[in-house]
N, C-alpha and C positions, 0 to 999 in steps of 0.2 A: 498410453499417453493421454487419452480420452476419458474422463472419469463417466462411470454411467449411471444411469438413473433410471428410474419408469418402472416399467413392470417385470414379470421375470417372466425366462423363457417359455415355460409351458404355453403363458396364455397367448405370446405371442407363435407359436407352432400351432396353435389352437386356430388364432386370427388367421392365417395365411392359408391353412386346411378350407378354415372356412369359407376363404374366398374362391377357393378354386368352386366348394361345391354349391358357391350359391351357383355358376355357371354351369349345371348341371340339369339337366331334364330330371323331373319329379320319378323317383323312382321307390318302388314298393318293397316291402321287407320290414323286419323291427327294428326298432329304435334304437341306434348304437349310442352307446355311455363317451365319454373324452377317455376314457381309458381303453377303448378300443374303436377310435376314430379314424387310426390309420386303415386297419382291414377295408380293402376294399377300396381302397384312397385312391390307386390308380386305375381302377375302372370307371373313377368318376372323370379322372384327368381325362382319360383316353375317351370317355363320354362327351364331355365338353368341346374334345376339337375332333369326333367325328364325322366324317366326311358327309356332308349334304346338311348338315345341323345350322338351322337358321343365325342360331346362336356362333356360329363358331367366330372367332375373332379372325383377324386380317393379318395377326403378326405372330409368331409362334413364340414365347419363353424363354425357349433353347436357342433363337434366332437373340433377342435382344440381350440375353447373357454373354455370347457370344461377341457380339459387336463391344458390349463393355470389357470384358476381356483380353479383348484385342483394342483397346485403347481407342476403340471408335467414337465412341460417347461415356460421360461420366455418370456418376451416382445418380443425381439428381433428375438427367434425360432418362436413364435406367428407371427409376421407383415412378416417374410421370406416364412412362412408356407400359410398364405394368401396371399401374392400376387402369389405365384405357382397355388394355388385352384383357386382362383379369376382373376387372370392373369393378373395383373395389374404390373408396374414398380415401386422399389421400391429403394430408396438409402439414405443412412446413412451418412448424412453430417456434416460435422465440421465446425463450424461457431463461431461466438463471443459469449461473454456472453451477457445475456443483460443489460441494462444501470445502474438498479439498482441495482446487484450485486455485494456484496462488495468481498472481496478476489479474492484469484489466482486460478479460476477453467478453466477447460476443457468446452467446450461447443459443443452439436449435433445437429440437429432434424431431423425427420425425412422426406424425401421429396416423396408423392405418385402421380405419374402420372403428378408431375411439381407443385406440389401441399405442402407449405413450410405448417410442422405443428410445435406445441408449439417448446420451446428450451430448453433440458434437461442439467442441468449442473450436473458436478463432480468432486473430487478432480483426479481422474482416468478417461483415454479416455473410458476406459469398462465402469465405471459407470456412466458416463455422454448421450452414447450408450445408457445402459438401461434406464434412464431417459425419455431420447428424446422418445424410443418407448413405454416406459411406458405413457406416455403424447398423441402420436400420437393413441395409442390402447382405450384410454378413453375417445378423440374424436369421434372414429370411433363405439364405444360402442351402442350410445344410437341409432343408425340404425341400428345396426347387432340386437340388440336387438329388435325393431319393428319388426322385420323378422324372428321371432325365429318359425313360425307355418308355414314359407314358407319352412324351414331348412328342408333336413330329418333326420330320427332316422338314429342312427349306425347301427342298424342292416339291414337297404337298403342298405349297400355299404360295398365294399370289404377294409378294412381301412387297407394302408401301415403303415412302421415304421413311425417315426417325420421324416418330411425332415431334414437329418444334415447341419447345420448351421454353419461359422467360429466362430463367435461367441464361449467361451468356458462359460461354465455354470457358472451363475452367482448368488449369493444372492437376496433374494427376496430386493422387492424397499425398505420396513421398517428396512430393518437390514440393508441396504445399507446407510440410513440417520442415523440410527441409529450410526453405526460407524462415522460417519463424525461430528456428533454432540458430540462421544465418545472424537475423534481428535482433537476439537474443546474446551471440555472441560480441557482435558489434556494441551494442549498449556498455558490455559488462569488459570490455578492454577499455571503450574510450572513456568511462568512469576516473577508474581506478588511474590511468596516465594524467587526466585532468589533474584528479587531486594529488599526486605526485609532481606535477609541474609547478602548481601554486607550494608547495610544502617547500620543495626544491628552492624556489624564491627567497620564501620567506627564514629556511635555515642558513642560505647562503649570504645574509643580510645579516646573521643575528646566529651564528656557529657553535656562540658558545652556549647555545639551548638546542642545540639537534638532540641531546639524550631525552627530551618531553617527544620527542618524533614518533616513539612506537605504540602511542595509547593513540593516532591520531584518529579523530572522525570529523565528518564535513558534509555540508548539504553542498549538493548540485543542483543546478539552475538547468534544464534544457528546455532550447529553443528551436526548432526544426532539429537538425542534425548536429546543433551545436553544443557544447556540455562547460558549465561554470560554475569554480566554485563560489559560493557567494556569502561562505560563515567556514569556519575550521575551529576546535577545537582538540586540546588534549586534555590528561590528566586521569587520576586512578584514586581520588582518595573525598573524604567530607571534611568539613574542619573539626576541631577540637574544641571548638567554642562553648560557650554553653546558649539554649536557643534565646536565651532574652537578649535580642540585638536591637542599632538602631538604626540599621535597614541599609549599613556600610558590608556588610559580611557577606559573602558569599559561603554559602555552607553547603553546597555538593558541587565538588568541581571533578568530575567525572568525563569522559572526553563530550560522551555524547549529547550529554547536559550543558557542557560548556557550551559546545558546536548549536544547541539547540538556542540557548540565550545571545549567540552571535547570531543567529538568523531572525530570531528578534529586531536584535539592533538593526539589520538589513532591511528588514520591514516599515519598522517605525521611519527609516529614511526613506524609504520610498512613498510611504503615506504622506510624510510631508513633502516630497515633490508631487505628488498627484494634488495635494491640497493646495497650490504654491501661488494659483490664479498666475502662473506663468505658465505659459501655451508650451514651451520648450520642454523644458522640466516635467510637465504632467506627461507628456508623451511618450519623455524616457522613465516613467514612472512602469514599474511591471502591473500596474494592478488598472482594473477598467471598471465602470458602473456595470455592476450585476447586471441581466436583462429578466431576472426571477425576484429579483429582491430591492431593497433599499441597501444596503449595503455592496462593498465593492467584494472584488473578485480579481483571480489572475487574470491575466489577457488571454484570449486562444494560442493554444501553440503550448503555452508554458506551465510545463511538471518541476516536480520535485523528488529529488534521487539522495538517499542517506548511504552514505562510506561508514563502514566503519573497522581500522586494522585489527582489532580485537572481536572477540565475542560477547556481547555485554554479560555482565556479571547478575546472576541471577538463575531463574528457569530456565533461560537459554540454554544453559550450561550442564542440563537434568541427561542421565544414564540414557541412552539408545534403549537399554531395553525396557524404559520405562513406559506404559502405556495412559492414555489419556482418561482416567478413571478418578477424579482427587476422593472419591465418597468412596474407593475400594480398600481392601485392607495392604494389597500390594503398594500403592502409592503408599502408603503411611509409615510402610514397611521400608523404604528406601530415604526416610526423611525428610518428604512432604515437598521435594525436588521440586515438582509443577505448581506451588502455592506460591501468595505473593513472599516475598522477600525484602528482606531493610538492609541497610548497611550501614556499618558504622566504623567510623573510622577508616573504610578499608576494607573493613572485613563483610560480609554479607552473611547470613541469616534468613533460613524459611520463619516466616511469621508467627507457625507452631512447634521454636526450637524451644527448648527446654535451657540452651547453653546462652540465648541472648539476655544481654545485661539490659537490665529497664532501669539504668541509674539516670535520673530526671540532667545528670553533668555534659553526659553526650546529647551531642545530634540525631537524630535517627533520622533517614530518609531511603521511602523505596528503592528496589534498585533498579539500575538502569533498565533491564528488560521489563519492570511495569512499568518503568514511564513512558518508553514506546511502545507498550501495548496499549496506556491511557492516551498518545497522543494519536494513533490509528483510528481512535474512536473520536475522542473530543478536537483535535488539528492540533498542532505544531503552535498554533500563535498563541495560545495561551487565553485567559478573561479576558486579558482588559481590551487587547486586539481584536479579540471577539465584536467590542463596540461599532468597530470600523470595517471588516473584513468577515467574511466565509471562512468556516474552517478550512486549514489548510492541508492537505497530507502524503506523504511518501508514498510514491509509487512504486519502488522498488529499493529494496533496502541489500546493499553490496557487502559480505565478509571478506577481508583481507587477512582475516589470522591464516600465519601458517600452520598450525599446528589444531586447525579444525577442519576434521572430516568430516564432516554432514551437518546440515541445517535442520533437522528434524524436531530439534529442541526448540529453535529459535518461530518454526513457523508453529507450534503446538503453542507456545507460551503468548508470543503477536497476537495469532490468529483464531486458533480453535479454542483457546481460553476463553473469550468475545463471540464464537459464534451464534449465530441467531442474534443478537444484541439491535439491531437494527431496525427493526418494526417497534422499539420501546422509545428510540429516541426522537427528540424532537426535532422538526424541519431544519433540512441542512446537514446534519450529523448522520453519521453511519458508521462505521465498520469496514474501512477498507482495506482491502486483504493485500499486502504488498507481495511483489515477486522479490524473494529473496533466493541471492545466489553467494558460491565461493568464487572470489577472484581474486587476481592475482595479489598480494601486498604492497604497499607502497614505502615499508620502511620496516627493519629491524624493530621488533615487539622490546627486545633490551634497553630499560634506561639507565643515564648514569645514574653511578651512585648517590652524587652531590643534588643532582637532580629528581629522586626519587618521588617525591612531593611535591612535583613545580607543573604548573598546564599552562599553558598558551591558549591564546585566544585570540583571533581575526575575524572581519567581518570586510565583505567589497566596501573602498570608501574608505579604509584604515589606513593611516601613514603608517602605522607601524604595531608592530605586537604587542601584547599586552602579556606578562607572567606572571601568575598568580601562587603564593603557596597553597597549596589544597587543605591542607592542616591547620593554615591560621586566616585563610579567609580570604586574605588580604594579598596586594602589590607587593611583589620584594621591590628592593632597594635598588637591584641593578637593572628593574624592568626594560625594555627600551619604548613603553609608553608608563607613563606613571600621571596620575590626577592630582596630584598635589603629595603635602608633608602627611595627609592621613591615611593615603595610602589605598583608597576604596578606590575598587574595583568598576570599570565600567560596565560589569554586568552584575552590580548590587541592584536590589530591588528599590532604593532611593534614587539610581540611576535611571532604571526602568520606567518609573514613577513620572520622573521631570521627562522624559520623553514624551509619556503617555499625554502629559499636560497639554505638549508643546502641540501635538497632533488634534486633541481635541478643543485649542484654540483657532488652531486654521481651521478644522471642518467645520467652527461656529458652534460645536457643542455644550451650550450652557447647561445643561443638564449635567454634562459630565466632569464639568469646570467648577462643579455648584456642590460637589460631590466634600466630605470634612476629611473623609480617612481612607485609606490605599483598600481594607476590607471591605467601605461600602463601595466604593469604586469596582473592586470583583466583582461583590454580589450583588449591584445593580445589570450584571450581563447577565441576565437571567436564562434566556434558554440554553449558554454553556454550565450553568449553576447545576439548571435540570440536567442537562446532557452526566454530569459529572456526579453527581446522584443515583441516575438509574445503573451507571456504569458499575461504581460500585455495591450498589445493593446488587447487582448482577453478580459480581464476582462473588459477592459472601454465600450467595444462594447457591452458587455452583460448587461450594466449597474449596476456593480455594483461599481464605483467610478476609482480613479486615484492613482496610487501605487506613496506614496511618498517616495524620497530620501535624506539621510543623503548626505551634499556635506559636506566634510572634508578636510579643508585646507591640514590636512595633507600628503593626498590621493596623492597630488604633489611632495610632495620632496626628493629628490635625497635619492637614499639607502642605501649611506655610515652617514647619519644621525640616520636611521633608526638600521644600525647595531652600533652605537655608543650606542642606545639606549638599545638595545636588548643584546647586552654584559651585561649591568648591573641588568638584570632581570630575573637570574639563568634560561635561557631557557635550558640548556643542561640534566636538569631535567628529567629522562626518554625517554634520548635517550640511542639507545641498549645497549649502555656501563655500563648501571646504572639499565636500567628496570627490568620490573621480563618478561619471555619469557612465549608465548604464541605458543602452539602448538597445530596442530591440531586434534590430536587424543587423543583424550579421558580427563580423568587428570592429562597426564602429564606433570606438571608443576613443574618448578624449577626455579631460581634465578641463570642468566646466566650475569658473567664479564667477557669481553672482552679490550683489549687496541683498541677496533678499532677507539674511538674518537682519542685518542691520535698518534695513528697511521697515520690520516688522514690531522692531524695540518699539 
């Protein structure tokens, strides 16, 4: 359960030999090699706590093995307790996790005589502490045990109290996993019930779209013990369009892409309640002045948790037996499984297929599992968010497919694809490793037929849903949110745009106001530009393919087109003046109007 690190056993058997015979009276004879270091090993032990020996220690080995044993004292009293008797140096250090561990833990081990042993993790510096010397004492086991006839009985020696320890007394190591797997399970039930409460809502409003229910994903909001959802999306497909738009289209509506541009809109409304110069409003705003940066930040307390009832479509999805090598001839061998991947139309594509159409008529866009492995690195909110906010990112990412046995795909493609990546990026940015688990489902993966092509879309603050066809981009006709006769989507990038505005008008951003076209507006957020740069010349270099981009004519054009456009696609939908208010203690929730749009005309 423990991943380990440091050095390997010999030299620690070497280290703990050695300690015994520093305690040794100078004794004559030749020079023994490490390869015959034992011989003779216990007439140095039995030399050391010889009777009348100035040197001999106060507490016997076999005496504080013992008491550990017997659940009298733990790891940490134990290795303080020996290196006093043994006299060796001892220190408890904090270090990283190791590579393969997924979530957010503490990391120790212990270091004897310069001497790195295994690396204990835990959700606490105390338990991660015990770990490490629970790890370094089980090392050191199987020699203290060979020497157990060199030891003396208790009754040769005057035996002090325990030496007292800073350390304060801890739970033994099985209740200590035990709890973390308790924590562990808790999270990963009241997940999946949250977003099955909200889904439940929203299909029991609007019935005759429950077959979009089984692509569904959703970011959660948690705050202490409480879990929210606060964006949903479904859908399984790209459009059909060709990419020259004019910024009405939505062209991957994928669940978790959708879910991801409803958290967006979540965002942007809470920017503008923090920006609102109303005391009310900024409070119930989730976001707080950094105290690192000029830019804002979550509040303490508050993560973010990604649902999702499928497996995204991509590497995730790569053979169990395939191993993490993309430069070997095996990877290649299997069809480049762990490379990035595009999708089109539906269908998905390693980057190095042979079978993908490059007709300039389709879409192409990554698939879902590089986009969350690009949002692990650069956050969730995307450029222009960037402006205003810290990246933001998933802490633990939840499977509801039933029909997936093992996550081993999903955290190789996330996680070990991006390892090391985080010493190249610029402040802020890194690489964070989420804990990904299987839980339960929250909805038949079956959609209907009529509905095959259709995703929904929700965000907290939404009177109602939004259905999108995936295939044409666009609002159907029976949506039960629709922005007008044209049909765009609340989560078009014209849509996104006129928010953008509306946020960088309250925070007094004349720079970003001053800005001609939605491309310089990106790549004026310069360290996400960089961040999304090194990311992928990272990934080309590791081999696993070349990140393509959508270029969209309309990415150019001046922004008074863009708000000609965005006027008529009811964007004011769940801004403060309209939404329901999110606060952050506990459930209290109410439905707060305000003049402050009209205020602000």
């Amino acid at each position: 359960m423990y991943p380990t690190g440091g050095s390997f056993r010999g030299s620690r058997g070497t280290c703990i030999e050695q300690m015994l015979k520093k305690n040794s009276p100078p004794t004559s004879g030749p020079t023994r090699s490490p390869s015959n270091m034992n011989v003779g090993f216990d007439q140095q032990v039995k030399s050391t706590f010889k009777p009348g020996h100035d040197g001999r220690p106060k507490v016997s080995p076999k005496i504080l093995i013992e008491r550990y044993k017997n659940g009298e004292t733990n790891a940490i009293s134990l290795l303080h307790q020996l290196a006093q008797t043994l006299q060796f140096h001892l220190e408890m250090k904090e270090t990283v996790a190791p590579a393969n561990t997924t979530g957010l833990y503490f990391a120790f081990c212990a270091v004897i005589n310069g001497v790195q042993y295994k690396t204990g993790i835990g959700v606490t510096k105390k338990e991660a502490r015990l770990n490490a010397a629970e790890l370094a004492f089980q090392d050191l086991l199987p020699t203290l045990e060979s020497l157990k006839s060199a030891l003396p009985e208790a009754s040769s020696l005057d035996v002090p109290a325990p030496l007292p320890v800073k350390e304060e007394p801890a739970i033994s190591d099985i209740h200590a996993r035990r709890a973390m797997l308790e924590r562990k399970a808790f999270v990963n039930l009241q997940i999946p019930h949250a977003v099955r409460d909200q889904l439940t809502k929203l299909m029991n409003s609007h019935p005759e779209f429950s077959g979009c229910a089984g692509t569904t994903a959703a970011f959660i909001l948690q705050t202490s013990n409480e879990y929210e959802v606060v964006a949903l999306g479904t859908g399984n497909f790209n459009t059909k369009e060709s990419i020259s738009s004019n910024g009405r289209i939505v062209h991957d509506s994928h669940a978790v892409v959708t879910a991801r541009r409803s958290l967006m809109r979540f965002l942007y409304r809470h920017l503008l309640m923090f920006f609102s110069k109303n005391a009310s409003l900024t409070e119930k705003s989730i976001f707080q002045q950094s105290s690192s940066s000029s830019f804002l930040s979550l509040k303490s307390g508050v993560t973010l948790h990604l649902y999702v009832n499928q497996l995204p479509k991509g590497a995730a999805q790569i053979p169990s037996k395939l191993r993490l090598n993309p430069l070997s001839m095996s990877a290649w061998q299997v069809n480049n499984e762990i490379s990035l991947h595009l999708s089109v139309e539906g269908k998905v594509f390693s980057v190095f297929s042979s079978l993908l159409d490059h007709s300039n008529s389709k879409v192409v866009s990554m698939s879902t599992t590089d986009k969350i492995t690009q949002w692990q690195v650069l956050g969730y909110q995307g450029a222009l968010l960037s402006h205003f906010i810290e990246p933001i990112y998933v802490h633990s990412i939840l499977i509801g497919d039933s029909d997936c046995s093992e996550i081993r795909g999903m955290e190789m493609s996330v996680s070990q694809r991006v390892e090391g990546i985080t010493s190249n990026l610029p402040m802020f940015y890194c690489m964070m490793r989420p804990h990904i688990s299987l839980v339960p489902s929250v909805a038949s993966s079956r959609a209907g037929g009529n509905q095959l092509t259709y995703g929904i879309n929700w965000s907290e603050g939404d009177s109602s849903l939004e259905v999108v066809d995936g295939l044409e981009g666009k609002t159907i006709e029976d949506s039960p949110f629709k922005s007008g006769s044209a049909l765009a989507s609340r989560l078009c990038k014209a849509a996104m745009m006129h928010r953008f505005r509306l946020v960088a008008k309250e925070a007094q951003r004349t720079d970003l106001l001053a800005t001609s076209t939605y491309r310089e507006a990106k790549m004026m957020a310069k360290p996400y530009q960089e961040a999304k740069n090194v990311l992928r010349a990272y990934l080309l270099q590791k081999g696993f393919g070349s990140w393509q981009d959508k270029v969209l004519h309309w990415e150019g054009k001046p922004f008074f087109q863009q708000e000609e456009i965005s006027g008529r696609i009811g964007l004011i939908e769940g801004h403060p003046s309209t939404m329901t208010g999110w606060r952050m203690r506990g459930k209290e929730k109410q439905r707060n109007t305000t003049d402050y749009e009209r205020d602000r005309k």
